[in-house]
C-alpha atoms as one frame of an Amber mdcrd trajectory, in Angstrom:
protein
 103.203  37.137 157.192 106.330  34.304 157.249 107.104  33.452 153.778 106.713
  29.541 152.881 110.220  28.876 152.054 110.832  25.164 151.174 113.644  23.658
 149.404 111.574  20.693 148.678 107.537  19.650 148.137 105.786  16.289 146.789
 102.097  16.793 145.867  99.981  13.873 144.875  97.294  13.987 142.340  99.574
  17.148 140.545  98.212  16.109 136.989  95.509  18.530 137.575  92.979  20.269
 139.107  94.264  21.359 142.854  97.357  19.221 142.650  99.018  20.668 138.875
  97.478  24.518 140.585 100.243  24.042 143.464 102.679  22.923 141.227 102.663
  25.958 139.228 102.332  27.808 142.196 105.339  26.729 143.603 106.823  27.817
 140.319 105.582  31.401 140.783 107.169  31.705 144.120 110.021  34.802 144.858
 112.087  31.759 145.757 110.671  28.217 144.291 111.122  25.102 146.135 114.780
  23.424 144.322 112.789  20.262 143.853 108.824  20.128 143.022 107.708  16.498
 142.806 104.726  15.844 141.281 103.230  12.822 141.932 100.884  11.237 138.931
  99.508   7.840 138.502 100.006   8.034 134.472 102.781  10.590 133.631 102.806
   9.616 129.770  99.269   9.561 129.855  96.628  12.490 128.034  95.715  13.707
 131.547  99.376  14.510 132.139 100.307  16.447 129.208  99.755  20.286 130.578
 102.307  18.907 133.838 104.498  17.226 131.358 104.655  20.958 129.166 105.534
  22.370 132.583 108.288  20.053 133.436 109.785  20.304 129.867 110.587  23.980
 130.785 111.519  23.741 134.639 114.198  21.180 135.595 113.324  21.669 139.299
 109.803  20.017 138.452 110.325  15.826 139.166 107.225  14.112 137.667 107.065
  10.693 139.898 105.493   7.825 138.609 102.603   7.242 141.555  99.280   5.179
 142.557  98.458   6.198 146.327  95.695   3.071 146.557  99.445   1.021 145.859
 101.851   0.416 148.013 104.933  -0.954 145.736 103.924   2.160 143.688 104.514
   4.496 147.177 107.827   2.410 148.290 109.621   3.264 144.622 108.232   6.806
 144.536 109.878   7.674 147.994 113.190   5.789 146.659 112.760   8.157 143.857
 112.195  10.938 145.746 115.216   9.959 148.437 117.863   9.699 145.002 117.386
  13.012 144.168 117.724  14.891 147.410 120.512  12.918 148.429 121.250  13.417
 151.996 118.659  15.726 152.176 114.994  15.742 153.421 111.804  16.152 152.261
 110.306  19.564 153.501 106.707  19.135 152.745 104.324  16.487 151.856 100.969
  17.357 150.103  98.569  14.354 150.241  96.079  15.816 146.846  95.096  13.001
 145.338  91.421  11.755 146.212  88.715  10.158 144.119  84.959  10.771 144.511
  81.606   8.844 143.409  78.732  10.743 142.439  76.253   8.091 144.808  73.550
   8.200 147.273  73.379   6.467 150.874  70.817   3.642 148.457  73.119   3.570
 145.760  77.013   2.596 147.460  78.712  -0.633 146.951  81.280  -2.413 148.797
  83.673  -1.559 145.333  83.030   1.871 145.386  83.197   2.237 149.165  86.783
   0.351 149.185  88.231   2.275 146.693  87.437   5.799 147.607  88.470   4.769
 151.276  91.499   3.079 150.040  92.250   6.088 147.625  91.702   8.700 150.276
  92.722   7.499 153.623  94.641   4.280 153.246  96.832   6.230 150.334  98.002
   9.100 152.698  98.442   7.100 155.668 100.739   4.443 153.383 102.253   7.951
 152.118 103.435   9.527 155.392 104.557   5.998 156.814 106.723   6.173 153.392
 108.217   9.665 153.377 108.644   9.319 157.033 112.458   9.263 156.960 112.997
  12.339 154.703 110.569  14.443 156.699 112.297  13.564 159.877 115.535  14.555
 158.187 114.155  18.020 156.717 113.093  18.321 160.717 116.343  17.687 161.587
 118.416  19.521 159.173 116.122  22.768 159.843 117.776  25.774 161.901 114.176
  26.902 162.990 112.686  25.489 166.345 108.899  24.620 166.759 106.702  23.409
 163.613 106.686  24.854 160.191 105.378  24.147 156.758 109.200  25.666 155.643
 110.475  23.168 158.209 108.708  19.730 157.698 104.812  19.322 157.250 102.229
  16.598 156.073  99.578  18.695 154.672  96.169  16.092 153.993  94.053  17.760
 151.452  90.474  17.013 153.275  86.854  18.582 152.787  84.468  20.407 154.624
  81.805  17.147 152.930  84.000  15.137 155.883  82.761  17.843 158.270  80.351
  15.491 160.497  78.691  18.778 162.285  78.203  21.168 159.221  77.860  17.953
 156.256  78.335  20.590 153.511  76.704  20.410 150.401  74.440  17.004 151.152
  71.331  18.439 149.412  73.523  18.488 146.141  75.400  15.657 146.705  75.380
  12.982 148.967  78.171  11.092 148.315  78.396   8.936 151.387  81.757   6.994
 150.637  83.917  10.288 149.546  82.450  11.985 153.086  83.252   8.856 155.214
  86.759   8.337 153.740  87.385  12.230 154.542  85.868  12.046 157.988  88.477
   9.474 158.647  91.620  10.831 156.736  90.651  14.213 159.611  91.050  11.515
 162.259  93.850  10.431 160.632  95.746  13.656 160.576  94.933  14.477 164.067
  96.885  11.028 164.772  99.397  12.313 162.697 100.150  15.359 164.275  99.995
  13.416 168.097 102.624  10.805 166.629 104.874  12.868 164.580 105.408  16.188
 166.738 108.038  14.713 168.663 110.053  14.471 165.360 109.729  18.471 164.486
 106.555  17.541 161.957 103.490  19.764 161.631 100.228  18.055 160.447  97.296
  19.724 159.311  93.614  18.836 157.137  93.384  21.558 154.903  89.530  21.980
 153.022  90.461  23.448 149.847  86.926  25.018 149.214  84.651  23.662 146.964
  86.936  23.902 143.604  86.109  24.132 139.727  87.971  21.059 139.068  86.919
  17.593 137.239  86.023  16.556 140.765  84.345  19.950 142.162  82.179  20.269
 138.920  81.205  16.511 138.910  77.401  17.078 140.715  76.262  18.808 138.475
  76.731  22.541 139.556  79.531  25.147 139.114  81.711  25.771 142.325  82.317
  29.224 143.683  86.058  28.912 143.425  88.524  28.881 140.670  91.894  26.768
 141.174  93.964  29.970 141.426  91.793  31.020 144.301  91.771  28.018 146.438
  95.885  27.455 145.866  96.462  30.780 146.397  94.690  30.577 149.649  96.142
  27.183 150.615  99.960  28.635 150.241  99.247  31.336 152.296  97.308  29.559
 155.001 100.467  27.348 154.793 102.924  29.831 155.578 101.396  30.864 158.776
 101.528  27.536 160.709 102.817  26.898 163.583 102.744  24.351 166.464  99.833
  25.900 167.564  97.572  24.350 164.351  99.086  20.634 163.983  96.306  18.575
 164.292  93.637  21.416 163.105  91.113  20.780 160.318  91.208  24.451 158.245
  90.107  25.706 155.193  91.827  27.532 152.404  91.329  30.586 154.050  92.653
  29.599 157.839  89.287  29.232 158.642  88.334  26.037 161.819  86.088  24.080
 159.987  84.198  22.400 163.003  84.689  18.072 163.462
């Protein structure tokens, strides 16, 4: 198996849960990324303290300031980003952050539908439009031909709940606006990979399992995978794509989860 070898990663939503399980991931690595960036909407905040702890002892770890439903917030945070590597790219771009509502099809609102699908798909579209430039330039700076996570990659953390042919889990929960805003972020990264190829970037939709995290445990029921399971999975499914997967919705264990 390749190893993932990337001098530099942002992931969204790395205050906790999936996101702050990558970052300390990355940490555990033979050879850690130089420059971990972990995006969080309130660094100084409570939900932020076990990334802040983390930071504190790793200089490589670069907590950014970020709100994916905000686009000023996205423009600074890729300025950000763009001072510290310098003339460098960005290797790898980990779109985590996602919100859900516990609803049924009776129970949705306009509010709740336009945040989760602002939150979800409008965030990592806004975020790959952003980071474009240093992901080209981690393309272009690479010695490797064809597509790579190590080289340059947009990784959109989906769900299997987006899935339109298997709709996983809709007995337990039915949460119509978090499957309709991950239905389209799929579409989205199949877009992706059709627009962005030409400039050396792989694009994938990654389903992460069903987690123990704030979010997995929210209906009500334990999930059947830990953190550590699902980001252990992820990193390796991530080292093993190639041109051949851009565009492909897989779960964390290189799985094809069906459209």
């Amino acid at each position: 198996m390749a190893e993932l070898s990337v001098r530099s990663v942002l992931v969204t939503g790395a205050n906790r849960g999936i996101g702050l399980g990558l970052v300390q991931h990355f940490l555990r690595m033979p050879k850690p990324p130089q420059w971990i960036f972990a995006g969080c909407r309130d660094p100084k905040g409570q939900k932020a303290q076990e990334l802040q702890n983390l930071a504190y002892k790793h200089p490589n770890i670069i907590i950014i300031p970020l709100e994916v439903a905000n686009p000023a917030s996205i423009k600074a945070a890729a300025a950000k980003v763009g001072e510290h590597l310098g003339g460098s790219g960005l290797n790898l771009l980990i779109n985590n952050a996602a919100i859900l509502k516990v609803t049924t099809l009776e129970t949705e609102t306009l509010e709740d539908m336009s945040e989760v699908y602002t939150t979800n798909t409008i965030g990592p579209l806004l975020m790959a439009q952003a980071f474009l430039p240093l992901l080209k330039k981690a393309a272009q700076g690479s010695p490797s031909s064809g597509l790579s996570c190590s080289k340059a990659a947009i990784v959109n953390i989906s769900s299997s709940g987006g899935s339109i042919t298997s709709l996983y889990t809709w007995e337990i929960c039915q949460a119509t606006s978090y499957r309709c805003s991950k239905a389209a972020l799929n579409m989205l990264s199949k877009c992706q990979s059709l627009a962005y190829k030409e400039h050396g970037i792989l694009c994938v939709a990654l389903h992460p399992g069903w987690v123990q995290t704030d979010m997995g445990n929210s209906p009500g029921q334990v999930p059947p995978v830990t953190v550590d399971e699902s980001v252990q999975g992820i990193l390796k499914v991530l080292s093993t794509l190639s041109e051949k997967e851009t565009g492909a919705f897989l779960d964390w264990e290189g799985k094809v989860i069906p459209w």
